[in-house]
mmCIF file of the N, C-alpha and C atoms, coordinates in Angstrom:
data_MODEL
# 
_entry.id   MODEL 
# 
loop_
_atom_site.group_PDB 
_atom_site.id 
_atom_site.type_symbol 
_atom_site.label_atom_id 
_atom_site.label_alt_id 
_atom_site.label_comp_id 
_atom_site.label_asym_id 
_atom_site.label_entity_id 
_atom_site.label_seq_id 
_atom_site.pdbx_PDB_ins_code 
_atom_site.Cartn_x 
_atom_site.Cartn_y 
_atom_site.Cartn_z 
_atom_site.occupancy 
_atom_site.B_iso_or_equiv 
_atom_site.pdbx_formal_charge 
_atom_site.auth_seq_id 
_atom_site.auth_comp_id 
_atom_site.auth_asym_id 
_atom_site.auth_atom_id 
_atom_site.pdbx_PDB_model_num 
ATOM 1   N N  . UNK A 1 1  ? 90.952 136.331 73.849  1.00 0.00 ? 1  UNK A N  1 
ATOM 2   C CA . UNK A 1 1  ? 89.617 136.222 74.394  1.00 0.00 ? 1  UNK A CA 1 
ATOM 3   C C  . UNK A 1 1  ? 89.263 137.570 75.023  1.00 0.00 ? 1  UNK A C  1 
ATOM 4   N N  . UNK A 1 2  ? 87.981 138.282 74.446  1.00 0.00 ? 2  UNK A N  1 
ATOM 5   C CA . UNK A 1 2  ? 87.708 139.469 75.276  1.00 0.00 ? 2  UNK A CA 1 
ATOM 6   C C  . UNK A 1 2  ? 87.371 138.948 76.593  1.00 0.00 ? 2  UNK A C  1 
ATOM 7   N N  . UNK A 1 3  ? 86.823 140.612 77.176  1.00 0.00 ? 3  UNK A N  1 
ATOM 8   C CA . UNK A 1 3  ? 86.644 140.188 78.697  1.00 0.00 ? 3  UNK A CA 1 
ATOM 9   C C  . UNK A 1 3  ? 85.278 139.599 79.150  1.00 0.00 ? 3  UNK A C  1 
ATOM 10  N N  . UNK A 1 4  ? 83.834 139.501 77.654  1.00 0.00 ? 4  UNK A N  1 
ATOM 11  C CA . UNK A 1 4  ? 82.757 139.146 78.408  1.00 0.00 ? 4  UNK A CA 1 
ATOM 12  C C  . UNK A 1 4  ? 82.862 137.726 78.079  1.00 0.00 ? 4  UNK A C  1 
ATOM 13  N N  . UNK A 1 5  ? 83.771 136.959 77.357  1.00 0.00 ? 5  UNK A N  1 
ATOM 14  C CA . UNK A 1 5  ? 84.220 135.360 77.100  1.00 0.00 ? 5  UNK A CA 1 
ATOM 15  C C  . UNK A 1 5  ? 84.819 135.031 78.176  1.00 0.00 ? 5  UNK A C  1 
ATOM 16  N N  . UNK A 1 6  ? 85.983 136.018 78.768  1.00 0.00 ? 6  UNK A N  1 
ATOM 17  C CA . UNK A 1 6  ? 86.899 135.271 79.960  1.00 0.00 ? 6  UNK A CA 1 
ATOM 18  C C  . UNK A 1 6  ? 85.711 135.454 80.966  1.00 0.00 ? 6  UNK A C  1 
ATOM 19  N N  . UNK A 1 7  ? 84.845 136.246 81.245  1.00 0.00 ? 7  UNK A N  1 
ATOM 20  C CA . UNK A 1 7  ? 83.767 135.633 81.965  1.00 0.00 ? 7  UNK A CA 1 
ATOM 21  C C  . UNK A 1 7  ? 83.126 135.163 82.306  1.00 0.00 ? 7  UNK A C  1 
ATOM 22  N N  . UNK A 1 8  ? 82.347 134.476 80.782  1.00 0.00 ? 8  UNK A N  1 
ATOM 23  C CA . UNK A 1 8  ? 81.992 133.205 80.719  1.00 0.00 ? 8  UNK A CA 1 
ATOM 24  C C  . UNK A 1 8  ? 82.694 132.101 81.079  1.00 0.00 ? 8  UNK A C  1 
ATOM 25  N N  . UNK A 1 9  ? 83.839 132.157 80.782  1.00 0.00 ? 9  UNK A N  1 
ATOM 26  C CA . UNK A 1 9  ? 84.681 131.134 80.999  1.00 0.00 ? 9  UNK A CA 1 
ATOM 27  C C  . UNK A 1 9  ? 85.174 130.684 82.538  1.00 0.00 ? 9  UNK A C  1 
ATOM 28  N N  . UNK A 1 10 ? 85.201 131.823 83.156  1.00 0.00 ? 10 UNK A N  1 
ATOM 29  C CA . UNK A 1 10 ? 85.062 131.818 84.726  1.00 0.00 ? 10 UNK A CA 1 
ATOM 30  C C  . UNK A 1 10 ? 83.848 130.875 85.704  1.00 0.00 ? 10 UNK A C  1 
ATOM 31  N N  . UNK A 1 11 ? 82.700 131.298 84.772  1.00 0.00 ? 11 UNK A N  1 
ATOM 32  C CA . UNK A 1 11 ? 81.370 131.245 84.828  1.00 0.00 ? 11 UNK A CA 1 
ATOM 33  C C  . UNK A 1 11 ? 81.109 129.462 84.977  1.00 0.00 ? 11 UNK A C  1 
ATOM 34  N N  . UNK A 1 12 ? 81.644 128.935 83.923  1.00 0.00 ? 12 UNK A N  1 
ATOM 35  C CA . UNK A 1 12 ? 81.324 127.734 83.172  1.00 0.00 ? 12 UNK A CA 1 
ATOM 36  C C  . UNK A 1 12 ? 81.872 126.710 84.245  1.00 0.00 ? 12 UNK A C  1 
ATOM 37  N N  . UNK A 1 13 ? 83.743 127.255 84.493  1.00 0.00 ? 13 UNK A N  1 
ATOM 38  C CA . UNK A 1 13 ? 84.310 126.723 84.727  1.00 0.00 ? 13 UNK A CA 1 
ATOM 39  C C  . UNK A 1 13 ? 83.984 126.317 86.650  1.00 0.00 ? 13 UNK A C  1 
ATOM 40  N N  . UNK A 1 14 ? 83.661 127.523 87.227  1.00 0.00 ? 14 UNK A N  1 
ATOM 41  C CA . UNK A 1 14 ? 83.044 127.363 88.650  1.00 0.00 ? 14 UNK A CA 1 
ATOM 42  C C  . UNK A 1 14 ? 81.917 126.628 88.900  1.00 0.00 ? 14 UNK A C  1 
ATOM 43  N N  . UNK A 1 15 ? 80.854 126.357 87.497  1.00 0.00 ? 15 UNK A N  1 
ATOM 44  C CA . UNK A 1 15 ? 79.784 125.676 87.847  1.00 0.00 ? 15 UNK A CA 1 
ATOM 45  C C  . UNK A 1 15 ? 80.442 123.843 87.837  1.00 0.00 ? 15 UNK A C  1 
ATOM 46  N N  . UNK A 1 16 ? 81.192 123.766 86.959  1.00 0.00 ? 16 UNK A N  1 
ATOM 47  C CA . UNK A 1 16 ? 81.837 122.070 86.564  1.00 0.00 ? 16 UNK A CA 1 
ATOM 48  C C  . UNK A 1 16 ? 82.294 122.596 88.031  1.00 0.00 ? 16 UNK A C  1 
ATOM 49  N N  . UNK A 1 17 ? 82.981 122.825 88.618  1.00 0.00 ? 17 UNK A N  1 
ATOM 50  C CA . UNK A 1 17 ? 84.137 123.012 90.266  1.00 0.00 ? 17 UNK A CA 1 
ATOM 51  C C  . UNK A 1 17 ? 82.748 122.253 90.701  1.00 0.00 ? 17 UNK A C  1 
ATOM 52  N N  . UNK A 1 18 ? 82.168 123.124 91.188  1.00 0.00 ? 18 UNK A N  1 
ATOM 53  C CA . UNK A 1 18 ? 81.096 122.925 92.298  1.00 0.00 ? 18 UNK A CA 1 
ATOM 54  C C  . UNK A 1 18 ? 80.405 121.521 92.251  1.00 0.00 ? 18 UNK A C  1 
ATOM 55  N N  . UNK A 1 19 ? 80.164 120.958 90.797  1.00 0.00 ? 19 UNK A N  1 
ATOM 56  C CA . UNK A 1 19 ? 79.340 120.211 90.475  1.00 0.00 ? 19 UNK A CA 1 
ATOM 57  C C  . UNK A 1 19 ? 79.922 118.817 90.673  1.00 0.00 ? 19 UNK A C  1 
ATOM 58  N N  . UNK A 1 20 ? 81.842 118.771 90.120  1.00 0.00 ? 20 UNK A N  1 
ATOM 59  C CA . UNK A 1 20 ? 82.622 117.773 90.943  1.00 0.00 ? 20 UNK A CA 1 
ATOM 60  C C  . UNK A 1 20 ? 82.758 117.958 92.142  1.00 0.00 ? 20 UNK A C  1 
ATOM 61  N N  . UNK A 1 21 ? 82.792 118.847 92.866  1.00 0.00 ? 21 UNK A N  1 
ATOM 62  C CA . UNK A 1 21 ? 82.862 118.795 94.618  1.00 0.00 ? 21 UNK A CA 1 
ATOM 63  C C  . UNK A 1 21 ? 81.800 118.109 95.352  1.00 0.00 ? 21 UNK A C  1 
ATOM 64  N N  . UNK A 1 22 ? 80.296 118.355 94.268  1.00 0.00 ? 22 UNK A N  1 
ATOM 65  C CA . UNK A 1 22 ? 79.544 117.731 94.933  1.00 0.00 ? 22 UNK A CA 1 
ATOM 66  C C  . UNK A 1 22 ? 79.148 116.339 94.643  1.00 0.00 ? 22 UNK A C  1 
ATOM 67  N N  . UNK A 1 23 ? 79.970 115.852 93.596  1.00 0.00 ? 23 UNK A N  1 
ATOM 68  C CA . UNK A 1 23 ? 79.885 114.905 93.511  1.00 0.00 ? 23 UNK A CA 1 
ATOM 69  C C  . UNK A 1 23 ? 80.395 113.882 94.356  1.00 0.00 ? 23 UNK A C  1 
ATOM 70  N N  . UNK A 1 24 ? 81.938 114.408 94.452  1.00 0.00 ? 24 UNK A N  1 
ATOM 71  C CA . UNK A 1 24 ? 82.607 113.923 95.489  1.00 0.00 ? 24 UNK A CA 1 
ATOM 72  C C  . UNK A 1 24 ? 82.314 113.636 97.129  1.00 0.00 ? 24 UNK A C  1 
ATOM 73  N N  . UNK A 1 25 ? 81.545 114.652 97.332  1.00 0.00 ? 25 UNK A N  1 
ATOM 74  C CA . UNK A 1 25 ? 80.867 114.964 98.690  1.00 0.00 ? 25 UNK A CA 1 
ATOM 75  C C  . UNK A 1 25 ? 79.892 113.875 98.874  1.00 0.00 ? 25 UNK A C  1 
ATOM 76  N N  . UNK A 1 26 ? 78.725 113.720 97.923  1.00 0.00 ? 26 UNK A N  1 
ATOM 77  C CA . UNK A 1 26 ? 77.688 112.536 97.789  1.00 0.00 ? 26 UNK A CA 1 
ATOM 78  C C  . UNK A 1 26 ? 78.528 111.152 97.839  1.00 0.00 ? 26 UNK A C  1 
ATOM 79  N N  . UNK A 1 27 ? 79.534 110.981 96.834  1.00 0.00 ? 27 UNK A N  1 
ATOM 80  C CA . UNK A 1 27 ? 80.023 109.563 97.095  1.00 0.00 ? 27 UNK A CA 1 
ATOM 81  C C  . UNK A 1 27 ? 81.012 109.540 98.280  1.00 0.00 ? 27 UNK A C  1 
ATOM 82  N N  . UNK A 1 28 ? 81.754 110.276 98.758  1.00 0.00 ? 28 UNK A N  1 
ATOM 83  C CA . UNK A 1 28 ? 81.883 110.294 100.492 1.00 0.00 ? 28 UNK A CA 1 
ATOM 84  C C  . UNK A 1 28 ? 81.289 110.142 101.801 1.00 0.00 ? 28 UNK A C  1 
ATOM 85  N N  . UNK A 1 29 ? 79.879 110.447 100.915 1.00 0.00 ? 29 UNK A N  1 
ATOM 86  C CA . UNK A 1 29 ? 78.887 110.475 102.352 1.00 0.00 ? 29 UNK A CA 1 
ATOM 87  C C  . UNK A 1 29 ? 78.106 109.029 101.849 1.00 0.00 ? 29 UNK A C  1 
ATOM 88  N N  . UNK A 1 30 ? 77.907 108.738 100.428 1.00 0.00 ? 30 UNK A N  1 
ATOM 89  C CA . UNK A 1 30 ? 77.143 107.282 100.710 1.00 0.00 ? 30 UNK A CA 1 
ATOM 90  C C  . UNK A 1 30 ? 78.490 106.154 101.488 1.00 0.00 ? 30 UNK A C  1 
ATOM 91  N N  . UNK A 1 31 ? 79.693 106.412 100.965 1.00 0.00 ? 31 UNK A N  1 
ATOM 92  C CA . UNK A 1 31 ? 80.174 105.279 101.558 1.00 0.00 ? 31 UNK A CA 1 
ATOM 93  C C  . UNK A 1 31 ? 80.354 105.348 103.390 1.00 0.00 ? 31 UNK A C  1 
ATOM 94  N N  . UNK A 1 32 ? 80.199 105.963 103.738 1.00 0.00 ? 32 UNK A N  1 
ATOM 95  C CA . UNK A 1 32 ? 80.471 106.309 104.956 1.00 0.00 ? 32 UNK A CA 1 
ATOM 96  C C  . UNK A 1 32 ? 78.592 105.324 105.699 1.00 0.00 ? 32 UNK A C  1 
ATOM 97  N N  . UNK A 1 33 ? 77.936 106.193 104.926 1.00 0.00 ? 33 UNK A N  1 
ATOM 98  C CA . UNK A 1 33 ? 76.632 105.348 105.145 1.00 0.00 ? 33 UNK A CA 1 
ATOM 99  C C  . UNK A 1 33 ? 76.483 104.004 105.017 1.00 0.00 ? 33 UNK A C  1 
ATOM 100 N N  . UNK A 1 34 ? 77.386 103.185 103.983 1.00 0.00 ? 34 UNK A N  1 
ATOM 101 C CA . UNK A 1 34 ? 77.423 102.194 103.874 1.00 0.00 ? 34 UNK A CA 1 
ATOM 102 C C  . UNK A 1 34 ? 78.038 101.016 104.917 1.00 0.00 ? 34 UNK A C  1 
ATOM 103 N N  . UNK A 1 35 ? 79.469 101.940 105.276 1.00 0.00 ? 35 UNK A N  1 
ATOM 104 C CA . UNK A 1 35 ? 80.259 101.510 106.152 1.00 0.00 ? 35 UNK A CA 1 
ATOM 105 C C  . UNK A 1 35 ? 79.462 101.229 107.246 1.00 0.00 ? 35 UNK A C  1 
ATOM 106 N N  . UNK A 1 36 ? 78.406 102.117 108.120 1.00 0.00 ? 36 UNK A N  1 
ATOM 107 C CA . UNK A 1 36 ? 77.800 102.411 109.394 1.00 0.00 ? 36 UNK A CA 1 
ATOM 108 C C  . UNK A 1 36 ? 78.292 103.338 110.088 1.00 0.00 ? 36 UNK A C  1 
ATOM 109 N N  . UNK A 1 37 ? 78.492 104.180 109.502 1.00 0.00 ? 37 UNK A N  1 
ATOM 110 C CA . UNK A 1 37 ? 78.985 105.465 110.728 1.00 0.00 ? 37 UNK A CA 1 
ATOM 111 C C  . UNK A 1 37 ? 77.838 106.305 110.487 1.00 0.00 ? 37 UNK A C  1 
ATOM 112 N N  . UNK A 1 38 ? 76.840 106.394 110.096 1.00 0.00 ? 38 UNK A N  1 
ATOM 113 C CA . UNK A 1 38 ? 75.754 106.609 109.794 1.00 0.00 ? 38 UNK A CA 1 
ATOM 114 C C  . UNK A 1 38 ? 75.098 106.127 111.168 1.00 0.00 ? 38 UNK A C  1 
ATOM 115 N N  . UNK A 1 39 ? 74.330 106.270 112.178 1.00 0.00 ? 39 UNK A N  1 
ATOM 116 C CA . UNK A 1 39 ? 73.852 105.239 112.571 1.00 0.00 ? 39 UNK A CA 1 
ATOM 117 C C  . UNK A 1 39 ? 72.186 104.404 112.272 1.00 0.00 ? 39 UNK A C  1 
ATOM 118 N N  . UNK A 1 40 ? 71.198 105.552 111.954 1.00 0.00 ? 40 UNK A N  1 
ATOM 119 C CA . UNK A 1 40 ? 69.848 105.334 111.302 1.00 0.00 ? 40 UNK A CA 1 
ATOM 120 C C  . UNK A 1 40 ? 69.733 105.551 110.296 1.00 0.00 ? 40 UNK A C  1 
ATOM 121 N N  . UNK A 1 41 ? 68.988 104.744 109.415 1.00 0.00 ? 41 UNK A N  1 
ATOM 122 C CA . UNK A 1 41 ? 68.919 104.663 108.443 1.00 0.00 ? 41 UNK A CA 1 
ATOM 123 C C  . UNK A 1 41 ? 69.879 104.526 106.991 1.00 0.00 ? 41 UNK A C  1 
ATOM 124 N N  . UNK A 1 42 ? 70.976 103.695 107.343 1.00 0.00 ? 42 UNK A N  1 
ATOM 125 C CA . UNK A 1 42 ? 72.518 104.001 107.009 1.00 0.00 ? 42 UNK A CA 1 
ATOM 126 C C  . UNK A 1 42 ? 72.197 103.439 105.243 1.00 0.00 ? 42 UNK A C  1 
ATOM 127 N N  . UNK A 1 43 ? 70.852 102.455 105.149 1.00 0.00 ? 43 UNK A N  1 
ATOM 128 C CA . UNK A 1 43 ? 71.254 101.926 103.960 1.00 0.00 ? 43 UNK A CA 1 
ATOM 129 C C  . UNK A 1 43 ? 70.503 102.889 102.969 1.00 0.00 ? 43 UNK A C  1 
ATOM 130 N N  . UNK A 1 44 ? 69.146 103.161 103.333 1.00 0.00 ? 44 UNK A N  1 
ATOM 131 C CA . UNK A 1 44 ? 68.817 104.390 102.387 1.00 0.00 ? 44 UNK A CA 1 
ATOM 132 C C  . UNK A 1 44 ? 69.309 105.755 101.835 1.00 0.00 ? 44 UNK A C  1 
ATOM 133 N N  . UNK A 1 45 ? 70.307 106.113 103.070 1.00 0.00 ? 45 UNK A N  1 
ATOM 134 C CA . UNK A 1 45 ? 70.965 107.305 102.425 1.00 0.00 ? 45 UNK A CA 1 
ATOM 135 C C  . UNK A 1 45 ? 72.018 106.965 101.559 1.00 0.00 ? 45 UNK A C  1 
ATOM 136 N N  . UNK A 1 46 ? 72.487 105.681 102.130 1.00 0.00 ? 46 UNK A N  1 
ATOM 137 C CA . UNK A 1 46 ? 73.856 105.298 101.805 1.00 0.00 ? 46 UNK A CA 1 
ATOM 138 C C  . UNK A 1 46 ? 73.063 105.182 99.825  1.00 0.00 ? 46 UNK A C  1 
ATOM 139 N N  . UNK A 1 47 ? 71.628 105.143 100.142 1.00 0.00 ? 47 UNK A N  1 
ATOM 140 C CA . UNK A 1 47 ? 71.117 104.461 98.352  1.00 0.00 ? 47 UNK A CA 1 
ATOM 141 C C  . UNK A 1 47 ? 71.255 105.899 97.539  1.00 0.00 ? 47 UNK A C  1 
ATOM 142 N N  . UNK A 1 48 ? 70.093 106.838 98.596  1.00 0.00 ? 48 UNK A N  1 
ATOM 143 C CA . UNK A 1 48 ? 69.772 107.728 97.876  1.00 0.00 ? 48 UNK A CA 1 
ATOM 144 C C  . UNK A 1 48 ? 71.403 108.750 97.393  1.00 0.00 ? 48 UNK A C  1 
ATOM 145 N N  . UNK A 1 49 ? 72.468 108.507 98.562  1.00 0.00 ? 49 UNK A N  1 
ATOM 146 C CA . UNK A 1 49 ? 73.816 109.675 98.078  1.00 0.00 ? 49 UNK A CA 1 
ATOM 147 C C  . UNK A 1 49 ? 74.538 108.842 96.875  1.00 0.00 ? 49 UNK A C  1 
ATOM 148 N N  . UNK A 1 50 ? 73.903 107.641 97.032  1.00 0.00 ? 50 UNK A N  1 
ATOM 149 C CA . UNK A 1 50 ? 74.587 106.978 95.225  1.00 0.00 ? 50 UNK A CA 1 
ATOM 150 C C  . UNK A 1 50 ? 73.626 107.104 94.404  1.00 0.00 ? 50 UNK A C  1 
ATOM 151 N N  . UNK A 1 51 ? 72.743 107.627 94.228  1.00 0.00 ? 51 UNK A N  1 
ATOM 152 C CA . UNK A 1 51 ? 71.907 107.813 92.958  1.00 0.00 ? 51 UNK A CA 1 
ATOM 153 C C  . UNK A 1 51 ? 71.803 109.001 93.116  1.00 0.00 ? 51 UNK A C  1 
ATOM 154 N N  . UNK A 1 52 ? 72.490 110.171 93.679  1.00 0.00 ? 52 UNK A N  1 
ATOM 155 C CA . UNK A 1 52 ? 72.353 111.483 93.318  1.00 0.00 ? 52 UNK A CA 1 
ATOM 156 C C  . UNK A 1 52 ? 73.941 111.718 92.921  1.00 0.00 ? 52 UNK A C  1 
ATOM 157 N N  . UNK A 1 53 ? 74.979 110.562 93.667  1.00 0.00 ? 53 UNK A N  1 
ATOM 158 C CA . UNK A 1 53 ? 76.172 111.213 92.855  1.00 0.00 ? 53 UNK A CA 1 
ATOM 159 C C  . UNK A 1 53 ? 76.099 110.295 91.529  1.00 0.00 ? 53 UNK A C  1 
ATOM 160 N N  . UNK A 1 54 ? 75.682 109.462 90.931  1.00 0.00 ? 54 UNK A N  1 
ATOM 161 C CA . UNK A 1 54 ? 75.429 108.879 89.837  1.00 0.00 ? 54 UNK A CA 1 
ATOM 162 C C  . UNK A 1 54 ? 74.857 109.972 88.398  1.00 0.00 ? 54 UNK A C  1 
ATOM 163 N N  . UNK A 1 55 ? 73.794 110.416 89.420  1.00 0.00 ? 55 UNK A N  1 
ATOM 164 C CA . UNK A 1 55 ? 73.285 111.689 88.769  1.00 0.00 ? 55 UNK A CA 1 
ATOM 165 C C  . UNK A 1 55 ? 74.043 112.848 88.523  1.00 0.00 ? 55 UNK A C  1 
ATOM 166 N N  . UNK A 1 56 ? 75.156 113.560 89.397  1.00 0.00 ? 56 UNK A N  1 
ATOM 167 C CA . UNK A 1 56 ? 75.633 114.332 88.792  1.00 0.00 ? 56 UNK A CA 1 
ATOM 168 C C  . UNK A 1 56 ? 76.716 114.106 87.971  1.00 0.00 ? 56 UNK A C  1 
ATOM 169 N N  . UNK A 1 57 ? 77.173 112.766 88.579  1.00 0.00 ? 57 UNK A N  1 
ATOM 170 C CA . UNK A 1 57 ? 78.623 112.836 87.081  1.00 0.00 ? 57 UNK A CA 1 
ATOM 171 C C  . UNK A 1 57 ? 77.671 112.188 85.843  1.00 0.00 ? 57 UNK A C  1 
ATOM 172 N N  . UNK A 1 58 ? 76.606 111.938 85.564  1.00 0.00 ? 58 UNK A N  1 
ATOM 173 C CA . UNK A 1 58 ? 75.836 112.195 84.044  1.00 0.00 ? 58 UNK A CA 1 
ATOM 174 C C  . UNK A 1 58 ? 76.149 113.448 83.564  1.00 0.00 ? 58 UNK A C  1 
ATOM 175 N N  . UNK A 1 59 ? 75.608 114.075 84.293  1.00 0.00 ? 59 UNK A N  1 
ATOM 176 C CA . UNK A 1 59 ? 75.314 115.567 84.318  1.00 0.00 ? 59 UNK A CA 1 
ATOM 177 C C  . UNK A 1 59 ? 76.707 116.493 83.812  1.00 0.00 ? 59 UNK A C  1 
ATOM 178 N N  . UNK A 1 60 ? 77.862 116.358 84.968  1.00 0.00 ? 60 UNK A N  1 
ATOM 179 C CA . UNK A 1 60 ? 78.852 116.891 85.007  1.00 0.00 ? 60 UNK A CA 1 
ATOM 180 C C  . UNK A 1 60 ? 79.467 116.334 83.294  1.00 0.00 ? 60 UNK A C  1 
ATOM 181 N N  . UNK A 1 61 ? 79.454 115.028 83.235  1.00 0.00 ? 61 UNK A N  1 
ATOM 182 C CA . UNK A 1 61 ? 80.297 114.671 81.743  1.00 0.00 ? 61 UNK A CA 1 
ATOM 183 C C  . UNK A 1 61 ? 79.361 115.488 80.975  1.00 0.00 ? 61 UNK A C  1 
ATOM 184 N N  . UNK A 1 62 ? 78.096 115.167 80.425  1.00 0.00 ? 62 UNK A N  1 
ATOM 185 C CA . UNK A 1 62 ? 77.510 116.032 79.267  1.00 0.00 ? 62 UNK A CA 1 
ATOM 186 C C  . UNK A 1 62 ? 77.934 117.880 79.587  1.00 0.00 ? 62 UNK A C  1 
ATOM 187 N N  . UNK A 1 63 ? 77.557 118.244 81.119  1.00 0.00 ? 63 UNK A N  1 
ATOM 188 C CA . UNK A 1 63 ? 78.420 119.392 80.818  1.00 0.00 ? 63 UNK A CA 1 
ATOM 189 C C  . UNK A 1 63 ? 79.888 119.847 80.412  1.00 0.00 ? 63 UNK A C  1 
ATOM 190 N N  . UNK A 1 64 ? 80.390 119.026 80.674  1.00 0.00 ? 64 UNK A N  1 
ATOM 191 C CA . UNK A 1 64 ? 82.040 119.338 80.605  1.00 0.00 ? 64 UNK A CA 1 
ATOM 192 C C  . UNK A 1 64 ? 82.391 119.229 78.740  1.00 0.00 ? 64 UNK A C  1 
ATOM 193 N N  . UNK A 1 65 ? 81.455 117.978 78.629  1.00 0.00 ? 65 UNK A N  1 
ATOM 194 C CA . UNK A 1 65 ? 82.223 117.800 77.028  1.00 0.00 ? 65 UNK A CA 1 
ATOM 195 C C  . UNK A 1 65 ? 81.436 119.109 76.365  1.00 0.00 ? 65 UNK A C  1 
ATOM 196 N N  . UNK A 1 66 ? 80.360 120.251 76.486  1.00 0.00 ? 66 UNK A N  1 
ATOM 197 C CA . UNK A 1 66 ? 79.665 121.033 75.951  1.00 0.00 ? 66 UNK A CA 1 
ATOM 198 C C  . UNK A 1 66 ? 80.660 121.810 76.116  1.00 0.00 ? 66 UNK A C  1 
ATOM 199 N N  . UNK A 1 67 ? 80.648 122.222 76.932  1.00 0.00 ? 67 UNK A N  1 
ATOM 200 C CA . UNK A 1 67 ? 82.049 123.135 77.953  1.00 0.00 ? 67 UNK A CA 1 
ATOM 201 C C  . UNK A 1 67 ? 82.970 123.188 76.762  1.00 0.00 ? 67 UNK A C  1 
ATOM 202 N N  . UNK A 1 68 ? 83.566 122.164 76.880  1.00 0.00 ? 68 UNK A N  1 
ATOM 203 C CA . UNK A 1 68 ? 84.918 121.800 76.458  1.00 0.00 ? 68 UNK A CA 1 
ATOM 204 C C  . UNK A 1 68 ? 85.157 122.166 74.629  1.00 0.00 ? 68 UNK A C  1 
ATOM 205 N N  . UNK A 1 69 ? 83.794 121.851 74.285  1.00 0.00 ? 69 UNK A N  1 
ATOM 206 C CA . UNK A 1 69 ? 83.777 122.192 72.645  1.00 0.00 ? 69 UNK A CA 1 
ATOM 207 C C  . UNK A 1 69 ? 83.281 123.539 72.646  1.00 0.00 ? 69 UNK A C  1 
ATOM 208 N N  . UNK A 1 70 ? 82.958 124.615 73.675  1.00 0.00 ? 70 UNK A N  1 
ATOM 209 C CA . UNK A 1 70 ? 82.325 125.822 73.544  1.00 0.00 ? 70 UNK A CA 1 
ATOM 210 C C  . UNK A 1 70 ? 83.765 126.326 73.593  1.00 0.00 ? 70 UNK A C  1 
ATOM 211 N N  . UNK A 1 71 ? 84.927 125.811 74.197  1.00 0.00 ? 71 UNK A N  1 
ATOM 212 C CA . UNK A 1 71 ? 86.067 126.824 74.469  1.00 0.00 ? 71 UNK A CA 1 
ATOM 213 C C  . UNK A 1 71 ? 87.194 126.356 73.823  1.00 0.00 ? 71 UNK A C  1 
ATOM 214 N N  . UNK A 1 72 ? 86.571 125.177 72.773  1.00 0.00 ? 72 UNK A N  1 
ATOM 215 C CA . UNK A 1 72 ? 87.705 125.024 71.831  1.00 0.00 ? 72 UNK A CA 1 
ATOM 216 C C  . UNK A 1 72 ? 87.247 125.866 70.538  1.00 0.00 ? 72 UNK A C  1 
ATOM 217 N N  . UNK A 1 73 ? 86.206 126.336 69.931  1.00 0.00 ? 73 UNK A N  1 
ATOM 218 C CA . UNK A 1 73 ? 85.705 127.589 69.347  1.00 0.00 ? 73 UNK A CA 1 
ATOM 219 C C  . UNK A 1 73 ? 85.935 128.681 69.473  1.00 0.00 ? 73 UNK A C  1 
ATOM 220 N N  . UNK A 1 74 ? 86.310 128.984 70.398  1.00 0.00 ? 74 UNK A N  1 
ATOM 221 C CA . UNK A 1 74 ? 86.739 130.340 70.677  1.00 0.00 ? 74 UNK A CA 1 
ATOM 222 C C  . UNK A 1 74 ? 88.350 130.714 70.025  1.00 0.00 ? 74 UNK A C  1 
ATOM 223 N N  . UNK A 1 75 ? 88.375 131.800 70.348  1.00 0.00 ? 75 UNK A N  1 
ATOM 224 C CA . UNK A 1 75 ? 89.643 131.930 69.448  1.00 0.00 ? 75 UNK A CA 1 
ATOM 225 C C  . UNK A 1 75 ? 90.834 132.001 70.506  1.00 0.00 ? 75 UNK A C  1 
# 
């Protein structure tokens, strides 16, 4: 792999990182909302941090499997 592929590949690979961290982060923070350690408004966030981490692992799988067939092409 030259060096402007292993860059990409750096590239690709930090955006999937970030994108599971934040996924993780959203479904940590709805359940916590759910629980009540939240104290106002515990059930709407607890809604809205599950339909945004819902949203990114859509997101994250269609990226990863693109990902994943862009760097099995490579040589």
């Amino acid at each position: 792999m030259d060096n402007a592929k292993e860059q990409l590949f750096r590239m690709k690979f930090i955006k999937l990182a970030v994108i599971l961290n934040l996924f993780i982060l959203l479904l940590a923070f709805s359940a916590l909302a759910f629980v009540g350690v939240i104290p106002f408004y515990s059930v709407p966030i607890g809604i809205i941090s599950l339909v945004g981490a819902i949203a990114l692992s859509l997101y994250f799988r269609t990226a990863y499997r693109k990902d994943k067939e862009w760097l099995m092409a490579q040589d």
